[in-house]
C-alpha positions as CSV (number, residue, x, y, z in Angstrom):
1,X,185.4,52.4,69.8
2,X,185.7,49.0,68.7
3,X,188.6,46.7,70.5
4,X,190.4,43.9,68.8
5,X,192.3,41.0,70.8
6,X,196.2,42.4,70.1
7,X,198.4,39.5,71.8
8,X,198.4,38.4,75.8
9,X,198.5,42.1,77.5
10,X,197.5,44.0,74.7
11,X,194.0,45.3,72.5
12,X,193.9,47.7,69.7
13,X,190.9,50.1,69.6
14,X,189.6,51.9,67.0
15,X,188.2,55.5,67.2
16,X,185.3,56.2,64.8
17,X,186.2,60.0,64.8
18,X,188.0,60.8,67.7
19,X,190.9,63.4,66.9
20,X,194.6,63.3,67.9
21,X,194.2,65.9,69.9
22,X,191.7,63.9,71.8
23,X,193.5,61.1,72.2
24,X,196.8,62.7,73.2
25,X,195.0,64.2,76.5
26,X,193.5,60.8,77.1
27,X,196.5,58.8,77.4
28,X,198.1,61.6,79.5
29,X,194.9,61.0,81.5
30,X,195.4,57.5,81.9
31,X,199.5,57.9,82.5
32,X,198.0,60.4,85.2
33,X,195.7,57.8,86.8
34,X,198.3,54.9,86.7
35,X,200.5,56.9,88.2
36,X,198.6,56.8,91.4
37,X,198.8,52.8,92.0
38,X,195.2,52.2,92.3
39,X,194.3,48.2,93.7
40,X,193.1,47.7,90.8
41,X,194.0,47.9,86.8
42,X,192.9,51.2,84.6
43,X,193.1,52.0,81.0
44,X,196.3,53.1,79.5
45,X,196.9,54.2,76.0
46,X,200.3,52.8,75.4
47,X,200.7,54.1,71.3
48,X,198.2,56.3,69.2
49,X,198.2,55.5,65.4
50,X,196.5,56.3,61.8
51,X,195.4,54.3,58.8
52,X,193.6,56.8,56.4
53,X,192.3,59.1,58.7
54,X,190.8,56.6,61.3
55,X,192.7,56.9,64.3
56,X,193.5,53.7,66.9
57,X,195.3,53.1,70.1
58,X,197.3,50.1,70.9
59,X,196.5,49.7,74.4
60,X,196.7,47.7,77.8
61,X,194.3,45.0,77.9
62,X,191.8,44.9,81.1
63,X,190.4,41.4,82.5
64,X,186.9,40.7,83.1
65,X,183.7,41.9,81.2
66,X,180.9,44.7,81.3
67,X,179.0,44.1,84.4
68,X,175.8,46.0,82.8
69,X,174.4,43.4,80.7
70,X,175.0,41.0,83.1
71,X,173.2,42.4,86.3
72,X,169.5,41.7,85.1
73,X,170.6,38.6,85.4
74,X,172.5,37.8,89.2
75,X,170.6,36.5,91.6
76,X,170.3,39.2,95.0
77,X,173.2,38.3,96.8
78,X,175.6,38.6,94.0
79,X,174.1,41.9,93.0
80,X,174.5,42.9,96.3
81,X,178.1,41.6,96.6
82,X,178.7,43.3,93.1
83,X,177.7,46.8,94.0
84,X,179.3,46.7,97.3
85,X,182.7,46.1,95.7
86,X,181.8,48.8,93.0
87,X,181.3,51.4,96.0
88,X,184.2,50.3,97.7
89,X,186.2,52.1,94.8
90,X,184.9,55.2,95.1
91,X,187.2,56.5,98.3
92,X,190.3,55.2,96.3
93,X,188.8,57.0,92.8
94,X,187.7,60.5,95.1
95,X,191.6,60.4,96.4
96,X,192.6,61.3,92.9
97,X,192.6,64.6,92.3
98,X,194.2,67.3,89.8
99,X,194.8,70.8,90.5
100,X,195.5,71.6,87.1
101,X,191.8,70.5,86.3
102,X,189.2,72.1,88.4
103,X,185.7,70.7,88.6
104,X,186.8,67.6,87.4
105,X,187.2,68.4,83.9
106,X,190.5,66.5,83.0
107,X,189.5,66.1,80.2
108,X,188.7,69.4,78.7
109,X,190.7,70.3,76.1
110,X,189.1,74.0,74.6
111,X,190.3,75.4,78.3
112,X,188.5,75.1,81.7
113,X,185.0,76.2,82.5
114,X,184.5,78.6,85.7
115,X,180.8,79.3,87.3
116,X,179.9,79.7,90.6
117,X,176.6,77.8,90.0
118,X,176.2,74.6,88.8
119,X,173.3,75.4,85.8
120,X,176.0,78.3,85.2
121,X,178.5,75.6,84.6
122,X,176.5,73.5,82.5
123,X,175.5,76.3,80.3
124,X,179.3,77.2,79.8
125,X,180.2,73.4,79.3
126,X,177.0,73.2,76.6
């Protein structure tokens, strides 16, 4: 989507065609994910509105920019220092974890996938 400033703590985003349903399970996603006090800030939907069929979310706002386009461009030691506080996340993100969503899927909406492989989940997902 695209993200316009929306005051000190806030951004509006706009959802080329996302639906409500969509969005709905996102935010309770995000309410999900903030509830587990992570060190650091995480997306969270705080209102989801329409203006002629285009839907948009007033939303927190979250400091700092994309790292992507920026990496080229570090010298090693900051890359280095970059990725090693990207990893550092992971054990904090892998503690998260939802019962009610199996393989991950927390965001599946048309119900959950089951395969014992993992090309036989893909094909169900696809």
């Amino acid at each position: 989507g695209v993200v316009f400033d929306y005051g000190r703590d806030q951004v509006i985003k706009i959802y080329g065609n996302a639906s409500r349903t969509y969005l709905e399970h996102l935010a309770a996603l995000q309410r999900e994910i903030v509830g587990h006090a992570l060190p650091f800030a995480t997306p969270l939907i705080h209102e989801i509105s329409e203006i002629d069929g285009v839907h948009y979310t007033r939303e927190r706002r979250l400091n700092g920019m994309r790292i992507e386009p920026l990496f080229p461009m570090l010298d090693a030691e900051t890359q280095r220092r970059a990725l090693t506080n990207f990893f550092s996340v992971l054990p904090t993100l892998n503690s998260i974890s939802y019962d009610h969503a199996p393989n991950g899927q927390a965001m599946q909406m048309g119900g959950f996938v089951h395969a014992s492989t993992w090309s036989g989940f893909l094909t169900e997902m696809l």
